[in-house]
C-alpha positions in Angstrom: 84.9 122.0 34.1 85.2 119.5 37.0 87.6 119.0 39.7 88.4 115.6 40.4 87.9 114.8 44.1 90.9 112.5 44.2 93.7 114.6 45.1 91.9 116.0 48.2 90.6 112.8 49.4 93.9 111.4 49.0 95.4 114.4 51.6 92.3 114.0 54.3 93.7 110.7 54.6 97.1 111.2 54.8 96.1 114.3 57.2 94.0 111.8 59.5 96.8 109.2 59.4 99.1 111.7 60.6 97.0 112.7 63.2 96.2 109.2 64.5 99.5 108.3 64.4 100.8 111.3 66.4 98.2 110.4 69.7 99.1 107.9 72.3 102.8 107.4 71.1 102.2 106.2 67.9 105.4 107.1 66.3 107.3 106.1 69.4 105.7 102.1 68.8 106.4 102.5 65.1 110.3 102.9 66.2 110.1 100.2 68.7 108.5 97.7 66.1 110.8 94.5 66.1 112.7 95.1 68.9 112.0 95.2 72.8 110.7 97.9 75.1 113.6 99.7 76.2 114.6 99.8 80.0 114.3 102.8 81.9 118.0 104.6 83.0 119.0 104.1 86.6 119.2 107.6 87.8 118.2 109.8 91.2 114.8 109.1 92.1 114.4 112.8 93.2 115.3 114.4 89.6 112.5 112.4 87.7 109.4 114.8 87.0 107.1 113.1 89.0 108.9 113.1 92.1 107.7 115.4 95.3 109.2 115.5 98.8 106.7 114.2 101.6 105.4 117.0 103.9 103.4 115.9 106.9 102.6 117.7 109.9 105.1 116.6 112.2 106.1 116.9 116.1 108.7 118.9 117.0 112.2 117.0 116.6 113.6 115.5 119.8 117.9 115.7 119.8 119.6 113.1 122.3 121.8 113.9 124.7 124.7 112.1 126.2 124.9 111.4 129.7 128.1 112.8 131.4 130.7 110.2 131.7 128.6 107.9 129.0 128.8 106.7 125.6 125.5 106.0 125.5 123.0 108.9 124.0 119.4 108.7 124.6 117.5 107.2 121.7 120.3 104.9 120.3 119.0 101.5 119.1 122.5 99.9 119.7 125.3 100.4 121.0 127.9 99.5 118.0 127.1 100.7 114.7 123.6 99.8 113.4 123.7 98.1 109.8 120.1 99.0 108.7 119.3 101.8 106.7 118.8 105.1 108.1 120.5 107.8 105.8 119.6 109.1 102.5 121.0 106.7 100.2 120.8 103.8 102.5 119.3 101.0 100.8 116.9 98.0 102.3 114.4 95.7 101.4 110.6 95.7 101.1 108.8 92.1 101.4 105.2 92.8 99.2 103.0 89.5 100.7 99.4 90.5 99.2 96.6 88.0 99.4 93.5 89.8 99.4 90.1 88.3 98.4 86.6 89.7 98.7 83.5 88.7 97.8 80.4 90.6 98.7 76.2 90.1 97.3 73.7 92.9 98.1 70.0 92.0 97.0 67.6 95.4 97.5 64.2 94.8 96.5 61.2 97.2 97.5 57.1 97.2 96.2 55.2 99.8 97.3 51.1 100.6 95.8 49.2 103.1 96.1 45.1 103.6 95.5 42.8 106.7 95.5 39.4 107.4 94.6 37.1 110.9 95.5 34.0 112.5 94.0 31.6 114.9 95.3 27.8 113.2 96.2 26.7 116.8 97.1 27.9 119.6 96.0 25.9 123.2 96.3 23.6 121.2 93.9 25.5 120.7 90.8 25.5 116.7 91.7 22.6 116.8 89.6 23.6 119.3 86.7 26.9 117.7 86.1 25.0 114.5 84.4 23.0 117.0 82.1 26.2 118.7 81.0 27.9 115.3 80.3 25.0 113.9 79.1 26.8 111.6 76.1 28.8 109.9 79.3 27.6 107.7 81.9 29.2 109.7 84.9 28.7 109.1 88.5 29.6 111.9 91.2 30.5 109.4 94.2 33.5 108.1 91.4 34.7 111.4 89.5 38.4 110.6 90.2 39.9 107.3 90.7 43.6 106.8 90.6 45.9 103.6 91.5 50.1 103.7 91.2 52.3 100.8 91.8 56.3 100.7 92.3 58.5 97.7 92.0 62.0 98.0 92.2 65.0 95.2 92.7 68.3 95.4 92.2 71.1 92.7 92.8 75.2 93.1 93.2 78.0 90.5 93.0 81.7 91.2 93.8 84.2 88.7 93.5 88.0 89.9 93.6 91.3 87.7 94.8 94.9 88.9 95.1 97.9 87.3 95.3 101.1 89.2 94.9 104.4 87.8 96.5 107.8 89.9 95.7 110.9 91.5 96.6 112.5 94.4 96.1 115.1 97.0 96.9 114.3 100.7 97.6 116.0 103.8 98.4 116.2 106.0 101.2 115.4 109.2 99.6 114.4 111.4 102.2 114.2 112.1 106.2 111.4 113.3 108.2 112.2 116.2 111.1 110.6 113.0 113.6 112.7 110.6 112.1 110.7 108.9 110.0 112.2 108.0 106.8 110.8 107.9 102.8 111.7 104.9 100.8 111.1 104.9 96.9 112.0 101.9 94.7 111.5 100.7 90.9 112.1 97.4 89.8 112.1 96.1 86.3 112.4 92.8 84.7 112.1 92.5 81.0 111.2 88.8 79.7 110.1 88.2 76.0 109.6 91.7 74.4 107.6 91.8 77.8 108.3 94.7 80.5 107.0 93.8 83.8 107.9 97.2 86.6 107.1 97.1 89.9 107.2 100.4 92.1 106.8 101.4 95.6 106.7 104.1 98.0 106.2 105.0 100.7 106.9 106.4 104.8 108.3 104.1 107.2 109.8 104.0 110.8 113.4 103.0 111.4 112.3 100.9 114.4 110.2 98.7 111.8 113.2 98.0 110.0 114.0 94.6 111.2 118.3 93.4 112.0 118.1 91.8 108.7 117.6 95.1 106.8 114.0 94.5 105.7 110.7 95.8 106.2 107.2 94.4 105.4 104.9 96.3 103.6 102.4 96.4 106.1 104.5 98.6 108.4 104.6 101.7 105.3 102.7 104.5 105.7 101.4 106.5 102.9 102.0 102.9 100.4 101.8 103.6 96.9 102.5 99.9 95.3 102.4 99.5 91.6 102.8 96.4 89.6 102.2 96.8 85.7 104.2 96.7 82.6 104.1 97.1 79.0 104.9 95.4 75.6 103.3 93.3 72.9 100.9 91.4 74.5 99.8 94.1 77.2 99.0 96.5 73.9 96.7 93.3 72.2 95.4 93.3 76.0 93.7 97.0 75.9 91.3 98.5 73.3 92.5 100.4 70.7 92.9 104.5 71.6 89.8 105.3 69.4 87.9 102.7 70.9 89.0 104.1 74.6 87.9 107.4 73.1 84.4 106.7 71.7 83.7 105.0 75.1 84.4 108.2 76.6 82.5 110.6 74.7 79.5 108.6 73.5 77.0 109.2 75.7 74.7 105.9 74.8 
């Protein structure tokens, strides 16, 4: 009697399409089939899992003092209240001006040859017993080893990049330094056509770079992390499928 092979085909596959479908979110973009990425909650920067306080090695703090029979204290900026952000909470803007471009050609090319010869005319004698011993081969003593080795290598390298990002965004004071120094995190999204398009930056700036309009250029942060990216239908027809990603990995050819 013979088992038929079809019922346990039939589960390897449904096994194997459960486990592709459970990697890389699978399920998730099943559910999300037909309607558009959803937007991320606004919520405290410092509660999402990713987030860690800044710790740098920093000089001792510095307090102010006020002169006696003054309303001025050492190390004020102004002398009414100062509108730019300075507190936890505080909220100003980050200019992001990138234009970038490289291009770079390295040419390495190196020969090198190489030629040896040595044999033994006399030698205790045996220049003349050798021949006998090898008589089936025409052998000369001055020429018993000969030897010659050549090497030529070249290699050539091209790199052509440009940049050009121009944005705007708000970010948060979510942390001060003992110096003074302040961290600013922000996350901007802007969904268009089933497309999500998230900008994100962070970073460590100076209140004194914080200009009277309540803005600060990128340039001037310390530590930048800038992210522009996104997600939806045409970034996943963008990137290889997972196995593909996977194969490239692992295959070693």
């Amino acid at each position: 009697m013979f088992l038929r092979p079809f019922p346990l085909t039939r589960w390897a596959i449904v096994g194997f399409t459960s486990l592709g479908l459970s990697g890389c979110g699978s399920l998730d973009r099943i559910g999300d089939i037909g309607k558009p990425p959803d937007l991320s909650p606004v919520s405290d920067p410092k509660s999402q899992p990713g987030y860690t306080p800044v710790s740098l090695p920093l000089p001792a703090p510095q307090l102010g003092e006020h002169p006696e029979n003054s309303l001025w204290r050492s190390g004020s900026r102004s002398f009414f209240k100062d509108q730019r952000a300075h507190r936890v909470g505080d909220i100003l803007t980050v200019t992001i001006a990138i234009n970038d471009s490289a291009n770079l050609s390295d040419v390495t090319e190196r020969k090198r040859a190489n030629s040896e010869s040595s044999g033994f005319p006399n030698m205790f004698g045996l220049e003349t017993a050798l021949p006998r011993w090898l008589a089936s081969h025409s052998l000369s003593t001055s020429t018993l080893v000969s030897t010659s080795s050549s090497t030529d290598n070249k290699g050539t390298g091209t790199i052509q990049r440009s940049e050009t990002i121009n944005l705007s965004m708000a970010a948060l004071i979510t942390q001060i330094l003992p110096n003074g120094n302040m961290v600013l995190q922000g996350t901007q999204e802007v969904m268009v056509n089933y497309e999500l398009r998230a900008l994100t930056v962070t970073g460590v700036i100076r209140p004194e770079d914080v200009t009277s309009a309540n803005k600060i250029d990128y340039t001037k942060i310390a530590e930048a992390r800038i992210s522009y990216g996104g997600r939806g239908q045409l970034n996943d027809v963008q990137q290889p499928r997972y196995g593909t990603q996977l194969l490239d990995v692992i295959l070693p050819f």
